[in-house]
N, C-alpha and C positions, 0 to 999 in steps of 0.2 A: 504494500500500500504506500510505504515512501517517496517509490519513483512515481505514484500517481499523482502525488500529492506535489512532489517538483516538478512537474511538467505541466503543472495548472500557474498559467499568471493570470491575475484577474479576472478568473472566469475563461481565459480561452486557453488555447493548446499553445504551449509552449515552440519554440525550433525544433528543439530536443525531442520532443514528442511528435511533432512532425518530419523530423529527420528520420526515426522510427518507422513512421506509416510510407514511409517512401513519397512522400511529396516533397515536391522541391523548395529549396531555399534560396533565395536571391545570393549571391555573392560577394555578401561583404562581411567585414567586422562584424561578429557578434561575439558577446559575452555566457559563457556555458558555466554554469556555477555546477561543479562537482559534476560533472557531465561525463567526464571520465574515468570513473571508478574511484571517486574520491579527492580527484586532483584538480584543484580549479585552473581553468586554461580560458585565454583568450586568442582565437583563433579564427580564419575563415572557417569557410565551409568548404572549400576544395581538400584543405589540410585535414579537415577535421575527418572527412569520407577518405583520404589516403591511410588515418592512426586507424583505422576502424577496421580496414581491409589489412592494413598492417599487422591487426593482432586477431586477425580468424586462428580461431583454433579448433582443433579436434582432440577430444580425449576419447582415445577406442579401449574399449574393458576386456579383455582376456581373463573369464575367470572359470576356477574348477569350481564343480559340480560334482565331484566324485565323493563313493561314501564317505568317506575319512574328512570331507569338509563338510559333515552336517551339522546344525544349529546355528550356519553364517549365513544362509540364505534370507534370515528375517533383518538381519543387519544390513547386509549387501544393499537387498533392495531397496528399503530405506532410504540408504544413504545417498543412493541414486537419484530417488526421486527428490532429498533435499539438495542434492549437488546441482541438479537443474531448477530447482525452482531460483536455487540462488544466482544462476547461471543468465538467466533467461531475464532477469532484472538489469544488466550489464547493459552496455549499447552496442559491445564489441558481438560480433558472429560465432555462435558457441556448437561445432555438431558432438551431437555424440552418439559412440556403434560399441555395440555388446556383445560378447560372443562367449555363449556356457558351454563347459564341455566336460564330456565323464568317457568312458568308451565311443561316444558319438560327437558331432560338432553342432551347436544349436545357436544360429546367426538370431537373436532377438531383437536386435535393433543395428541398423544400417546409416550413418553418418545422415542421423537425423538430427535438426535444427532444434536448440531447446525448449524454443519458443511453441515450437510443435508437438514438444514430447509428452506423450501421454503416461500417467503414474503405474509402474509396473506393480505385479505383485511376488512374492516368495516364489521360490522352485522347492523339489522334491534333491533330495542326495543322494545318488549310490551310483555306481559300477567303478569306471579304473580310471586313468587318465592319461588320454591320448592328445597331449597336450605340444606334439608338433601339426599334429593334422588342426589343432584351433590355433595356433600360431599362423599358420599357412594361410590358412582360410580367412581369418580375422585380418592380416595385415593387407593380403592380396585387396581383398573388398575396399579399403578405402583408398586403392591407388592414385581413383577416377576423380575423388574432390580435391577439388582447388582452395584450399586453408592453409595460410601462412607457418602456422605452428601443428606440429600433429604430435603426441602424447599413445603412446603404447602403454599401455600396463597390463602385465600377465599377471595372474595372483590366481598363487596353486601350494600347494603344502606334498607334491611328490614328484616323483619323474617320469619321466614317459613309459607309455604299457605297448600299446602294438597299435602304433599309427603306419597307415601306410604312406606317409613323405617320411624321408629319412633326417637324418642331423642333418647332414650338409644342404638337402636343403634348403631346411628350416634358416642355415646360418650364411647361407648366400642373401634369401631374404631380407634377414636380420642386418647385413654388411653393406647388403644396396638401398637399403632403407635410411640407415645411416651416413652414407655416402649422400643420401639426397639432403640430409640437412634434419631428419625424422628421427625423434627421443624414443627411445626403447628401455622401458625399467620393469627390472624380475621383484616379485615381492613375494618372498619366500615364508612361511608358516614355520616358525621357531618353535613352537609347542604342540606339533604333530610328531605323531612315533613312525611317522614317514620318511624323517629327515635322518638323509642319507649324508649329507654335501650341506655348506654353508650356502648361503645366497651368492656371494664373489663368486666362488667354484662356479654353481650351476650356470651362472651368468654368464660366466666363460664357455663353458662348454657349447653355451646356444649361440654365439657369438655377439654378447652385448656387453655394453663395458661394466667392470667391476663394480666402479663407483655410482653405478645406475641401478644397484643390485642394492636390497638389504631384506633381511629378515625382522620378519613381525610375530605379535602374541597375539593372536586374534580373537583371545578373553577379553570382558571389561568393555571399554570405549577404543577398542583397536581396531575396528573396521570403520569406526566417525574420524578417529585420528589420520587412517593411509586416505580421505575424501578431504579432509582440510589440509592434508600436506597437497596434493592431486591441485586444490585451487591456490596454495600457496606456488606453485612450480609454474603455474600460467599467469601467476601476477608478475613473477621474477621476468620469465620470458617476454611480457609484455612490458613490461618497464626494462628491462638492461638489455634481452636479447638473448639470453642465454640463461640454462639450469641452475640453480643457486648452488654452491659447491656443499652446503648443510643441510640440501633440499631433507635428508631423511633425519633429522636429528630428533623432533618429535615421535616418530613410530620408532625409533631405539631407544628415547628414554622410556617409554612407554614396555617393548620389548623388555626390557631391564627390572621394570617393575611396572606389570600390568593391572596395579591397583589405581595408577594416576588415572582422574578423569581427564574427558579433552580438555575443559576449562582451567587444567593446571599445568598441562603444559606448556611454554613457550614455543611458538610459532615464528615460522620463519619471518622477519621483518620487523617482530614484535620485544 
């Protein structure tokens, strides 16, 4: 209700709100009071439609399904549905594409706009996970949109069962993907009797950088905590250009001791 409430002057619709419905604005000087995510700027309107196309971003979800991750699917989802509500208040272009997977691959959502995203609900847990064939699948699908920033997040607690793409080429993938400019992070299940490998290791193995790896406690506020890290990593992106080097510092102090709530955390920025 906030941005409703800034986009009303005097009774009419603001620039901002009209910049929104896609009608046009003359081109000159205007004044956008926190019109960018907090930042007050004085800008045209040519500049202002280049910061905006600037910072399209995609967060694609890679996550298991398999038995050994049941009782997160009522968090997952959740957390989803409040990552885009908060998403979809921005002025910036936010898609987002999901993809569950356990012995099958289940595309649930396909680099949809938030503004369009309709509220998911829980899934069912069980069989194994074939988590190169959801790799494959999930990163192939969003080749096609055109978004500045794109965000991979795989989030699994085992290792692969019997996909039929193999490593390599999962990690060709994962290497051309990268090469295009495209953020790839492993979030690995710390308190599964799964874990074979730390998160670094796995990370390597599928060929994604270490430091884009970390392991989590998925008890407590640990699935709220990896969705406010997720929009702390596109605020960094969108303000400097690049990943914040503490981007996970939150989900390890947490990992460390999974009694902290979000709200006592320290977040990146903060």
């Amino acid at each position: 209700m906030k941005n409703n409430a800034m986009d009303k002057q005097n009774g009419n619709l603001s620039k901002l709100a009209l910049l929104r419905q896609n009608k046009g604005i003359k081109p000159k000087e205007v004044d956008i009071e926190k019109a960018i995510d907090g930042f007050v700027s004085s800008i045209d309107t040519k500049t202002m439609l280049e910061e905006i196309s600037r910072n399209s971003s995609l967060v694609n979800l890679i996550m298991d399904r398999s038995s050994s991750m049941y009782g997160t699917a009522d968090d997952i989802s959740e957390e989803i549905n409040e990552f885009t509500i908060r998403q979809s208040g921005k002025i910036y272009k936010t898609a987002i594409s999901l993809t569950l997977f356990n012995d099958e691959v289940y595309p649930e959502l396909k680099n949809v706009d938030v503004r369009e995203f309709q509220p998911i609900e829980p899934w069912k847990c069980y069989g194994g996970t074939n988590i190169y064939d959801a790799i494959f699948s999930a990163i192939t699908s969003t080749k096609t949109l055109k978004v500045f920033h794109k965000l991979h997040l795989i989030t699994t607690d085992g290792e692969n069962g019997t996909s039929r793409h193999s490593l390599e080429e999962v990690r060709n993938l994962i290497i051309r993907s990268k090469t295009a400019g495209e953020h790839i992070f492993l979030l690995y299940n710390s308190s599964s009797d799964c874990d074979t490998v730390s998160a670094k290791e796995y990370a390597m193995k599928l060929g994604i950088e270490p430091d884009n790896a970390v392991n989590f406690n998925r008890n407590g506020d640990g699935i709220k905590i990896i969705f406010q890290t997720i929009e702390e990593v596109l605020d960094g992106l969108r303000t400097t250009g690049v990943v914040p080097k503490d981007w996970a510092k939150a989900i390890t102090a947490h990992a460390a001791n999974p009694s902290l709530k979000a709200d006592e955390v320290k977040y990146l920025g903060k």
